[in-house]
ROBA-234940 format. One record per residue (C-alpha): x, y, z. Coordinates in steps of 0.2 Angstrom, whole numbers, padded with zeros to 4 digits, always signed. Layout:
// residues N
XYZ;...
This chain:
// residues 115
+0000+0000+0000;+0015+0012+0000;+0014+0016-0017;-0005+0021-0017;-0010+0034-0026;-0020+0048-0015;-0041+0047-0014;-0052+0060-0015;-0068+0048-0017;-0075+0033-0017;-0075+0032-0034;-0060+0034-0037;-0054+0023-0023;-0066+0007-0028;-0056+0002-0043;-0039+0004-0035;-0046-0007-0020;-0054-0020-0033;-0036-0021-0040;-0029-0024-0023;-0040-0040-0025;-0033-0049-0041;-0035-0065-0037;-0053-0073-0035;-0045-0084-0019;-0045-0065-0010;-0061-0061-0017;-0070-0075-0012;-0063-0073+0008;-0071-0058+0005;-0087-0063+0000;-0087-0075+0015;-0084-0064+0027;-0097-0052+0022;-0110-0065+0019;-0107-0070+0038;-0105-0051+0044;-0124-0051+0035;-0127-0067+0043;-0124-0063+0062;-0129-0047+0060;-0147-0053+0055;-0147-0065+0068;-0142-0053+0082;-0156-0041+0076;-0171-0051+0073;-0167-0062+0092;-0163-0047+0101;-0145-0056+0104;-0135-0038+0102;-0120-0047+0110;-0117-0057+0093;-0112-0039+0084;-0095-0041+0093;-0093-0055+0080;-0095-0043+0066;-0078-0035+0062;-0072-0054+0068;-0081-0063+0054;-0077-0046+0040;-0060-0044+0044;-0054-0063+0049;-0058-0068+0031;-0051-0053+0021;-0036-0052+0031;-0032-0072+0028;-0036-0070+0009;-0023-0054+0009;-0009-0061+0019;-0012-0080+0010;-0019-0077-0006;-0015-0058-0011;+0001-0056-0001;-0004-0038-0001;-0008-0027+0015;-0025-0023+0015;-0033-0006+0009;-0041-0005+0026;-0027+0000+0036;-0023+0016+0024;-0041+0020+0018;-0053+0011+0032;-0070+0022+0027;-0067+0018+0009;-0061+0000+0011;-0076-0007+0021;-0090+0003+0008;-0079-0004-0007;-0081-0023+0002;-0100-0021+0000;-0100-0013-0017;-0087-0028-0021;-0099-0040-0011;-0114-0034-0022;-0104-0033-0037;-0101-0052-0034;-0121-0058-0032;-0125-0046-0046;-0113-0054-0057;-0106-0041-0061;-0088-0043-0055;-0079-0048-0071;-0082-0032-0079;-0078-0021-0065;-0061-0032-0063;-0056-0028-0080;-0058-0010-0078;-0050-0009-0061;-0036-0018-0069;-0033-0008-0084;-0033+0005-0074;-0020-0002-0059;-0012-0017-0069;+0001-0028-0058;+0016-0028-0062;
């Protein structure tokens, strides 16, 4: 993340982050992760059992991390751009169930290509 370019939005951010995510292994511990943040968090709501939430940035993070430092072998966005990283992880998770992932793939990595 040292050579990041600076952010002024989220738009511009979301195509560097989705670049940040190459490999479909780190995408898909993504989209684990936020299924089961969406998952407890559902739970804990409709059964009144507010102590679950302190499993939320568990299950979010826990799997993101693992597919950076495993997969990626990348730091993760959050720790330079944490606003920006967590809305771009549910527009990448919604990207993902509307199929539209491939696409916005191919444009973030046009735009940032890996070396």
């Amino acid at each position: 993340m040292s050579n990041a370019p600076q952010f002024k939005s989220l738009a511009e951010f979301y195509p560097y982050y989705l670049s940040e995510h190459s490999l479909k292994s780190t995408r898909n511990t993504h989209f684990i992760g936020t299924t089961l943040f969406f998952v407890i968090l559902i739970i804990a709501v409709k059964n009144g059992q507010y102590s679950l939430l302190w499993f939320l940035p568990l299950a979010g993070y826990g799997f993101a991390w693992f597919g950076h430092f495993f997969f990626e072998k990348n730091k993760p966005a959050t720790f330079k751009y944490p606003f920006y990283s967590l809305i771009s992880d549910f527009i990448m998770f919604w990207h993902i169930i509307s199929f539209q992932i491939n696409d916005k793939m191919e444009e973030a990595m046009q735009k940032y290509p890996k070396g």
